[in-house]
N, C-alpha and C positions, 0 to 999 in steps of 0.2 A: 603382389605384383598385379599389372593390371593389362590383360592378354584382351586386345579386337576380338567381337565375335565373331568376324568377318575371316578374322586370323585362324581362328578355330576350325572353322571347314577347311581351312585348307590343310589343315596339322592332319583331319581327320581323312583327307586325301592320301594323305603322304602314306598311310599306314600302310594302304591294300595292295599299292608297287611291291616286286620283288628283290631282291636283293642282287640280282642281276640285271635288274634293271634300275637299279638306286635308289628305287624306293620299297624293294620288298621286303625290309630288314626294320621296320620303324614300328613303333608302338607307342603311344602314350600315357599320361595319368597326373593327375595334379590335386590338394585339396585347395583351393580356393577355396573362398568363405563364398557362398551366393547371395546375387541383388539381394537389397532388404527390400521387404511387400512380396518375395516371392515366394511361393512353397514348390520343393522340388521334392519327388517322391522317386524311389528306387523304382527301377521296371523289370518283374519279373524276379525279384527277390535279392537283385545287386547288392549284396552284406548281408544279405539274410534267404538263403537256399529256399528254393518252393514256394515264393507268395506268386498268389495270382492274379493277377491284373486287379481281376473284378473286387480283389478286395482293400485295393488303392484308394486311399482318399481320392476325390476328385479337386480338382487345382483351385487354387485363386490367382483372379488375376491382381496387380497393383492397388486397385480398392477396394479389393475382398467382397468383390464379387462372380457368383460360379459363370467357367466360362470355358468352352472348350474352343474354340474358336481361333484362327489362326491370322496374324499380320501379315500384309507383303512382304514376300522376303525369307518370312518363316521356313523350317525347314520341318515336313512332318515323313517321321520313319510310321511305318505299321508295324504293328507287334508280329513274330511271327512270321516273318514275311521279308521279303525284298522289295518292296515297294516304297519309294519317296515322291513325296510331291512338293513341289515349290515354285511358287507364283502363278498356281493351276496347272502347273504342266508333272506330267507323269515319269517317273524316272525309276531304273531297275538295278538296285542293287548288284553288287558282282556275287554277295552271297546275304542269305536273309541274318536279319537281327535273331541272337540267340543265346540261351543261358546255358553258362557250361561251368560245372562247382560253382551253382548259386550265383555265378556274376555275367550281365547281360554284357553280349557284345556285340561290335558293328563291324562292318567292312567299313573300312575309314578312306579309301582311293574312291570307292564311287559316291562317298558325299564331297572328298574333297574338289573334286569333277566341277562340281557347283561353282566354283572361287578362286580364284587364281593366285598362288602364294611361290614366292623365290626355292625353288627346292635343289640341295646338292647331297653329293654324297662323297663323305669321308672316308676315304681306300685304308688308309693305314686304321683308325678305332674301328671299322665296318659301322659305321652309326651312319644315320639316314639324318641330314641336318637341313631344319626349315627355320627359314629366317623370314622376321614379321617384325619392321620398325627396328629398332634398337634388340631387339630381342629374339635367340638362338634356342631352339629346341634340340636334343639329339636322341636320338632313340636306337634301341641295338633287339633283335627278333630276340623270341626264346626268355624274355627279360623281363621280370617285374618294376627293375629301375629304367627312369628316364633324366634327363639333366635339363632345369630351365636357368641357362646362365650362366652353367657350369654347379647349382645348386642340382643335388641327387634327389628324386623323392621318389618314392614306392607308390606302385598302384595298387589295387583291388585283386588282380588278376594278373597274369604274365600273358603278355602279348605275344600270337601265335600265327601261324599261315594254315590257311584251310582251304584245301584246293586251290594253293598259291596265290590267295588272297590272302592280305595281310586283316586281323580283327585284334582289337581293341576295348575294354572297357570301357561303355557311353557313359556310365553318372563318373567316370574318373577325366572324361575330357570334358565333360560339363563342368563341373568343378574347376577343374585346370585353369579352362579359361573364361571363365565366371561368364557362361552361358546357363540364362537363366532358361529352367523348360518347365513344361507343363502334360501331365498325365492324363487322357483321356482313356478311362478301364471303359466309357461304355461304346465308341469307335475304336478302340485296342491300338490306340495310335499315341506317339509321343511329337509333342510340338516343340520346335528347338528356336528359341526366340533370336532373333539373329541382326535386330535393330544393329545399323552403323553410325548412330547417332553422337556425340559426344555425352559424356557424362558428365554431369557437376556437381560436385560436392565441396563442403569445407567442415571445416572444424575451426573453435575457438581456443585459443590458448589459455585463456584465464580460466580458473574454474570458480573463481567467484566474481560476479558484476557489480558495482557497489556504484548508484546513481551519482553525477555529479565528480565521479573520483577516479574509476578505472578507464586504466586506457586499452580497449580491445583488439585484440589481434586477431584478425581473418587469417586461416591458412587453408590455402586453396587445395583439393586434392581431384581436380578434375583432369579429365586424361577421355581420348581417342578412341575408340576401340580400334579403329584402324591404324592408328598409330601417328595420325596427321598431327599439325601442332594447333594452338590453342592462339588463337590471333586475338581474341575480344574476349572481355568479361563485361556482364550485365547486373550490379547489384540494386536492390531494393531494401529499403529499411534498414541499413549497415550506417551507424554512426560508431565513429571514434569513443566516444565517450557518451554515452545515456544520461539526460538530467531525469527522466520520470521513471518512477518506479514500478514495477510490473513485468507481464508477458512483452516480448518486441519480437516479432519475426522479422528474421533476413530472408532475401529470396536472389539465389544465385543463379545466373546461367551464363553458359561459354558456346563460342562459334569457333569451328573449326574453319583450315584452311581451304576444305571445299565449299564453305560459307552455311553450311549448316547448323542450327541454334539446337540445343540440347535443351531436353525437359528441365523447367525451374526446380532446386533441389530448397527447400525450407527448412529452416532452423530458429526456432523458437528461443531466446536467450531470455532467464528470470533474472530480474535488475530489481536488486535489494535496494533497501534502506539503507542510507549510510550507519553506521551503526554510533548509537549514543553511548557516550562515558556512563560509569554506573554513578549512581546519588549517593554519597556516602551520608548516611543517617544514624544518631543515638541520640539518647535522650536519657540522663538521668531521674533520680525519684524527685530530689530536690535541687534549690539550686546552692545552698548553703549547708555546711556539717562543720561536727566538731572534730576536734581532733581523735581521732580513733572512733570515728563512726562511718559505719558499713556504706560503702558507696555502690548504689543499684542500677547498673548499666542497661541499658536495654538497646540493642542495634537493629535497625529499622531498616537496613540500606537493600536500595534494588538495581535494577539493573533490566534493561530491554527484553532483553534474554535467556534472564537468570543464570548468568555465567562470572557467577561474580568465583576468580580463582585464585583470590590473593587479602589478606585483611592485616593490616599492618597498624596497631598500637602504640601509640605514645602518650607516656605518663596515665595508662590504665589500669590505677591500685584499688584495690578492695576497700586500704583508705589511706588518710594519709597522717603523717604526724609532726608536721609543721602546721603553724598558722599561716595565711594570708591565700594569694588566689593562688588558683592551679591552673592549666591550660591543658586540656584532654585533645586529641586530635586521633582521629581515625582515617585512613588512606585504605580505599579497596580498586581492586584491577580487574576489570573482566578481562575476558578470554582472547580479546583483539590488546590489551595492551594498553586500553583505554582507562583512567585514572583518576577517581573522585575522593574529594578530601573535604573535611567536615574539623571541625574543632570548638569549641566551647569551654566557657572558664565556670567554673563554679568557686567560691569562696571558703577557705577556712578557717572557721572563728579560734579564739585562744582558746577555749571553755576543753575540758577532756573528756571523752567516755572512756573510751580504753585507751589503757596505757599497749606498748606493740604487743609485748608478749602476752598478756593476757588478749588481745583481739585475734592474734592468729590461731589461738588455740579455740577459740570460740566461732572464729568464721573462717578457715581456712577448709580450702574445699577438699574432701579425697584424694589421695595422691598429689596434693601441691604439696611442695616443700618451704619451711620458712625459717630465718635464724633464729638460733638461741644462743643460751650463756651453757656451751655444753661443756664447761668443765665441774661442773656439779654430778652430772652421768654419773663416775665410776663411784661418788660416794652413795647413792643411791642404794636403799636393799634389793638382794635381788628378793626376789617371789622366790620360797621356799619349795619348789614343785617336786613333783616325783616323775623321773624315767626312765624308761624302758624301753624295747625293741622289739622291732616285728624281724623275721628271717629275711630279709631283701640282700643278695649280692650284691657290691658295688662293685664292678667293672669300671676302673678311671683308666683313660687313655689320654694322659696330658704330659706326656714326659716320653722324648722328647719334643718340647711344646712348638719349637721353631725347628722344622724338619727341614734341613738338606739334603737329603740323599732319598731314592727309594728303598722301598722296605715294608718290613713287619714291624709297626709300632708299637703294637699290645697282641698278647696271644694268652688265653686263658678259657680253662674247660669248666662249666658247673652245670647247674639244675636246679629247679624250680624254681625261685621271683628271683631277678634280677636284673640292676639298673647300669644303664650304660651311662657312662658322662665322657664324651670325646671333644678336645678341645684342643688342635691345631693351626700352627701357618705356615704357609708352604714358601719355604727357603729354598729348594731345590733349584731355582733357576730357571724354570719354565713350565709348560703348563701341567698339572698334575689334574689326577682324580683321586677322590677317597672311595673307600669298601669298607662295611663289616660282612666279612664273610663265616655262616653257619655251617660247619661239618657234622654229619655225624657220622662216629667211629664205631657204632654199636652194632650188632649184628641183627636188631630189629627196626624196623622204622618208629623213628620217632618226631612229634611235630611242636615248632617254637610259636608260643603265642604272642601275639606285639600286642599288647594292651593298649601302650601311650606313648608317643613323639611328638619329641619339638626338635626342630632344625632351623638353624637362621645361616646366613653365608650364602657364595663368600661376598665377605665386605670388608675393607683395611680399617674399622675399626673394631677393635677387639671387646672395648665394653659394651655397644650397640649388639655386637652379634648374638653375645654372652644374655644381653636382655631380651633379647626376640625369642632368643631358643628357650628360656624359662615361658615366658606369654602363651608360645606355642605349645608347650608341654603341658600347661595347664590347661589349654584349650582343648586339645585331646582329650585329655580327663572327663572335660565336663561334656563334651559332645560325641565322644565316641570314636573320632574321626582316624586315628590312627591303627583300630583294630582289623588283626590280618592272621590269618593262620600257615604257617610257611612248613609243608609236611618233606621230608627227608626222607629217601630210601636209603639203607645202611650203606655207608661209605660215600655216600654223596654230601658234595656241597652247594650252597647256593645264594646268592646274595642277599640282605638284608638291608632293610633301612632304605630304599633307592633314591629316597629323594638327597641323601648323601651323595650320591656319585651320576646324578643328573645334571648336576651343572661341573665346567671346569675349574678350578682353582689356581689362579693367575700366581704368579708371581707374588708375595708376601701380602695374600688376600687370606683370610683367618675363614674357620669353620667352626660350629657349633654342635652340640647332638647329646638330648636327653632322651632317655627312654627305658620303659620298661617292658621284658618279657616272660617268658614261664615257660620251662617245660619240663615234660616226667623223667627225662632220662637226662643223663651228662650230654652235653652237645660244646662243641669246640669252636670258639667266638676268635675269631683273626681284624685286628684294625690293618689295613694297608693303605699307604699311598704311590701309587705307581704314575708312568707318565701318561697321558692323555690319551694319545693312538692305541697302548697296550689293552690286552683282556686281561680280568682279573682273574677269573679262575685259573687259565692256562698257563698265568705268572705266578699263581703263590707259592706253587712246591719250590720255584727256583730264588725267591726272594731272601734276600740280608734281612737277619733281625738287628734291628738298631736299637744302642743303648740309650738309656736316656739321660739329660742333659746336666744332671746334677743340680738344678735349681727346683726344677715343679716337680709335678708326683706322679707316678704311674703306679698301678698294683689292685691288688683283689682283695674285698673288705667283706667283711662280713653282719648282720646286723646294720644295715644302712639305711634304714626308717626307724627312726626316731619318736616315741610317744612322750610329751611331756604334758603334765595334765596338774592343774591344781581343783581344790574344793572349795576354798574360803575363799573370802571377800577379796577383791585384787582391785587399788582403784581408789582408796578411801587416803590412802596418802601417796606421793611418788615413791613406785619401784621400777624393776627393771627384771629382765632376763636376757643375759646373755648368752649368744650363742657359738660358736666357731671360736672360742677363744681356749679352749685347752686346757682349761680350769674346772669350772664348774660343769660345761660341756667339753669331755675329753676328747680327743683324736682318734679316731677306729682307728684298728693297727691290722695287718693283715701282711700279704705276701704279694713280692713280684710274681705274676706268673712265668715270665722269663725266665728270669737269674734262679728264683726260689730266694732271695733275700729279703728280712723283714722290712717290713713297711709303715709309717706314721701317715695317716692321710690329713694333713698341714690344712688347716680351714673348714675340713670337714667339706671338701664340695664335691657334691653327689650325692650327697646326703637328703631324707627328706626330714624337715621335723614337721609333725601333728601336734601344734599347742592348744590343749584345750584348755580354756578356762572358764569355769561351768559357773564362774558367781562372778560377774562385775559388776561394780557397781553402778547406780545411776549416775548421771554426768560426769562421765568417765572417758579419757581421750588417751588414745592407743596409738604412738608415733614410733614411727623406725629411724633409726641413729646409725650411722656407720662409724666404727672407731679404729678401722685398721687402714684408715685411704676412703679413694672414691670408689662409690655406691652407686651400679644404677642394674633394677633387676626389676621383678615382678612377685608379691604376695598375694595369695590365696585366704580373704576373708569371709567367712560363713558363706563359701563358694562361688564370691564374685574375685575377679581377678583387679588386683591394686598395685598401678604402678608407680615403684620409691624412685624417683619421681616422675611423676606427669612430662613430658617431651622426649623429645632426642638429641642424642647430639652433646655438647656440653651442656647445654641447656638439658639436660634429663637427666641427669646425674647429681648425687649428692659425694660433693667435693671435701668436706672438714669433718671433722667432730660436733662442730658447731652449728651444721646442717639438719634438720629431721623432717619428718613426710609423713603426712597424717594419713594411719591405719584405719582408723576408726572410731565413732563417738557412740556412747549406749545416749539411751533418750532419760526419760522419766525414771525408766523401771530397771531393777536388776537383770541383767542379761546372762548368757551362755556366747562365748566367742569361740571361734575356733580359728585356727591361723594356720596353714599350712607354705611351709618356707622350704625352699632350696637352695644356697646358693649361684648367685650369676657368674657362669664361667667371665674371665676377664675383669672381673672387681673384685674388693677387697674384705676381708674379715679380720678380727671379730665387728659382728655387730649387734644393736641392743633395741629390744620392744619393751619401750618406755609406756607405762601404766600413771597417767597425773588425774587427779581429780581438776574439772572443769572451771575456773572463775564460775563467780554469778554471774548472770547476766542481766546485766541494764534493762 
């Protein structure tokens, strides 16, 4: 709001009348933002008890330079004192300027004295009402609140009568009414600027100028202090639309209805460049290939601003396996939406290098996926290995996998390494949160170590989420990121996992959640999902355990990392090893922790396998097959993480039998591999790490 200073002295009159005489009941206080270029300092410690003058900065005036010095008009109080002076003439306070609990006050009737303002007084609220322009102050004795507008706002201080003088907080009526002042600590006087000038300001609406294109909007924000109207505008350097590019100052000013011009207020506007489409640039090795030979892209494309946020491919193969021309075209977008396009034909001769299969197996990059002839797989040997188990829990909470109702999903007590696998969607109908919450039941304190987390969700697709949360599990691993120590005093419980129940879960939006803990004693693991407003602690004693759904798996395993490990040669012909399929790798069997009914865990997910294979051979290629449905998850090879497949989305998944996704190639020399696998909540098993010896290479 924008209060006359003119208006101000009078508010500051109003205060010192008595309330039997309509004005002794009145108090003010405002936080107005103050003029910019000015500095106002508190007097005598106003917000802050006990400072003393002398240790006030000294003021600046408007161009930041020192200046104690006072304008026509001005109003200067002495510290300390009942003395005012204004326009040389000498005037006496009804009571002096003084700090009372840290906040400086004034008698507000003997500056209002000065100015002449509409003053009434309302019999039924007892408020003391000063009107200025369009604008209603009301104030009530004894009150920290004042109302500008019928808006309430708090002062500094409550306004008081002292010797039936009404006083007032000066930095909360300076504020109020955006009376800029200035502090002299070395005369002990405060100078109250009281210019009746109009003021002028604007603002532009755009916040970006783009030469040649935008069309600019001035909005004027100048205003009266006295509250008169604004009859004239004067601008300077304001165009509709800027053709040059650069600094532009505008320079505004307004006349009031007594015909007085207001200081020019400047605004400096940066007028860009219109902004250029990006160049879309590649360039191959050659311009000619045979069929099945390596085609070597190299993209070149720039952009003004380096904001190139879009690259769109057509007909962009490794290679190809037709004769005649091909037409490659690349489209990129910067960040405005602007759009450059490039294309070029290279030729393909009839002559062969590689036939397909043999070229994807030879250049097909990590993680991409390509077809084959996969019904050859299951006759495949497998690799003869040997395996074993480490002691890891498996905690599965996936049943029931589509939860309606609230409740207790999974409830199960153990000790020492164990892995959580939580994978649900919330059917319930509206917004839910998830919890694994840790009790312990013991009579000493005991504490759960979180070694390793991955969480993905919530997102409506279930094999995306299923592959984030493996990525993320692995990435823990390698960087540490999810280690926490969570200590328990006996009979206490306390949340686990948080980044589970930090976000909401919409409506048939799916969750994810791998991880590993450890600790010395039995501790008591609750999954819950409850509604959104609820606490979880304060709800579990009272929660439904819910059965599960008769399709997917819940229950507590035992032995759930897996060592599979060969010594000999693996590589020198096609084999295979498969895993999740119930045969060769069988199903942990374990117990509901609920019911106490036995359990097959179907797929083996939650499981981790360690494949080591400590001889393969040289040019040897290492691909993952899915044979029970769509595949889309993350592998762990000699500690890089590899995604089966490379994208998202349907594009990231491996869809057939007929699909596979290269693990890995050894070079020259006989290698050691190691593979560590879990499966991806949301996809499917069994599936198979195919071992082929390499084609030559041309």
């Amino acid at each position: 709001m924008n209060f006359k200073k003119i208006t101000i002295l009078a508010i500051l009159a109003v205060f010192s009348l008595s309330q039997t005489a309509l004005l002794n009941t009145a108090s003010a206080d405002n936080s107005v933002e103050v003029k910019q270029n000015t500095v106002t300092q508190d007097v005598y410690g106003d917000g802050a008890s006990g400072t003393n003058p002398s240790d006030v900065t000294s003021p600046l005036d408007i161009n930041g330079i020192q200046t104690t010095s006072a304008s026509p008009g001005d109003l200067i109080l002495m510290m300390n004192s009942d003395k005012m002076y204004q326009n040389g003439k000498l005037y006496t306070a009804s009571q002096p300027m003084m700090v009372k609990q840290g906040v400086s006050y004034v008698a507000v009737r003997s500056m209002v004295d000065r100015v002449g303002l509409k003053l009434t007084y309302d019999g039924k609220t007892k408020e003391t009402v000063i009107i200025s322009g369009s604008n209603e102050l009301r104030f009530k004795l004894n009150s920290n609140v004042y109302t500008v507008n019928g808006v309430p706002t708090v002062m500094k201080g409550v306004a008081y009568q002292q010797k039936g003088v009404f006083m007032v907080p000066l930095t909360s009526i300076t504020q109020a009414l955006n009376i800029s002042y200035t502090v002299d600590s070395v005369q002990k006087r405060v100078i109250l600027s009281l210019s009746t000038k109009p003021v002028a300001s604007f603002t532009v609406k755009q916040k970006e100028v783009i030469a040649g294109e935008t069309t600019v909007t001035y909005e004027s924000k100048a205003y009266s202090p006295k509250g008169l109207p604004i009859v004239e505008e004067r601008w300077e350097g304001n165009e509709e639309i800027f053709q040059e590019v650069g600094p532009h100052t505008v320079t505004y000013s307004v006349l009031d209805s007594n015909g007085e011009w207001s200081d020019p207020y400047s605004l400096t506007i940066q007028v860009k460049a219109p902004n250029l489409p990006p160049v879309a640039i590649f360039t191959t090795d050659k311009e000619e290939y045979k069929i099945g030979e390596l085609i070597t892209i190299t993209e070149q494309s720039t952009d003004d601003e380096n904001k190139i946020v879009k690259r769109e491919w057509m007909n962009k193969q490794l290679a190809f396996f037709k004769s005649g021309p091909v037409t490659i075209q690349l489209k990129v977008t910067d960040a405005h939406g602007a759009v450059g396009m490039v294309e070029k034909t290279i030729n393909i001769t009839g002559e062969t290098l590689y036939n397909e299969s043999d070229f994807y197996q030879l250049f097909a990059p990590i993680g991409s996926q390509y077809r084959f002839d996969g019904s050859f797989v299951p006759t495949m040997p497998q690799v003869p290995y040997m395996m074993t188990s480490e002691p890891t829990t498996l905690i599965r909470s996936n049943s029931p996998e589509t939860v309606y109702s609230e409740g207790v999903l999974y409830r199960e007590t153990t000790s020492g390494a164990a892995r959580f696998m939580v994978h649900h969607v919330n059917a319930v109908g509206k917004d839910v949160k998830m919890y694994v919450i840790a009790t312990n039941k013991n009579a000493v304190p005991t504490t759960v170590n979180i070694e390793d987390s991955g969480f993905a969700g919530p997102n409506i697709y279930a094999t995306l989420v299923g592959k984030l949360s493996v990525e993320r599990y692995f990435q823990s691993m390698k960087n540490g990121s999810a280690k926490q120590d969570v200590t328990l005093a006996p009979g206490e419980s306390k949340i686990i996992f948080n980044e589970l129940n930090e976000t909401k879960l919409k409506p048939m939006e799916v969750i994810s959640l791998l991880a590993d803990v450890y600790s010395d004693d039995p501790v008591q693991y609750s999954v819950i999902m409850i509604d959104v407003s609820k606490e979880a602690l304060s709800s579990l004693p009272w929660l439904q355990d819910l059965g599960r759904d008769g399709v997917h798996n819940r229950g507590t395993y035992p032995d759930a990392t897996r060592l599979v490990e060969y010594n000999d040669v693996v590589g020198t012909k096609p084999e295979r090893i498969s895993l999740g399929d119930n045969k060769g790798d069988p199903n942990l069997t374990g117990l509901d922790g609920m019911t106490g009914l036995p359990e097959s865990n179907l797929g083996n997910f939650g499981v981790m396998y360690k494949v080591n294979m400590n001889r393969v051979a040289p040019n040897t290629l290492i691909t993952f097959n899915p044979r029970g449905g769509e595949y889309s998850g993350m592998v762990l090879v000699n500690g890089e993480i590899v995604a089966v497949p490379e994208g998202n989305g349907a594009s990231g998944s491996l869809a057939t039998p007929n699909d596979t996704s290269v693990l890995y190639r050894t070079g020259n020399f006989e290698q050691r591999v190691e593979i560590w696998f879990t499966a991806a909540p949301g996809s499917n098993l069994p599936i198979n790490l195919i071992f082929t010896p390499l084609p030559v290479a041309k």
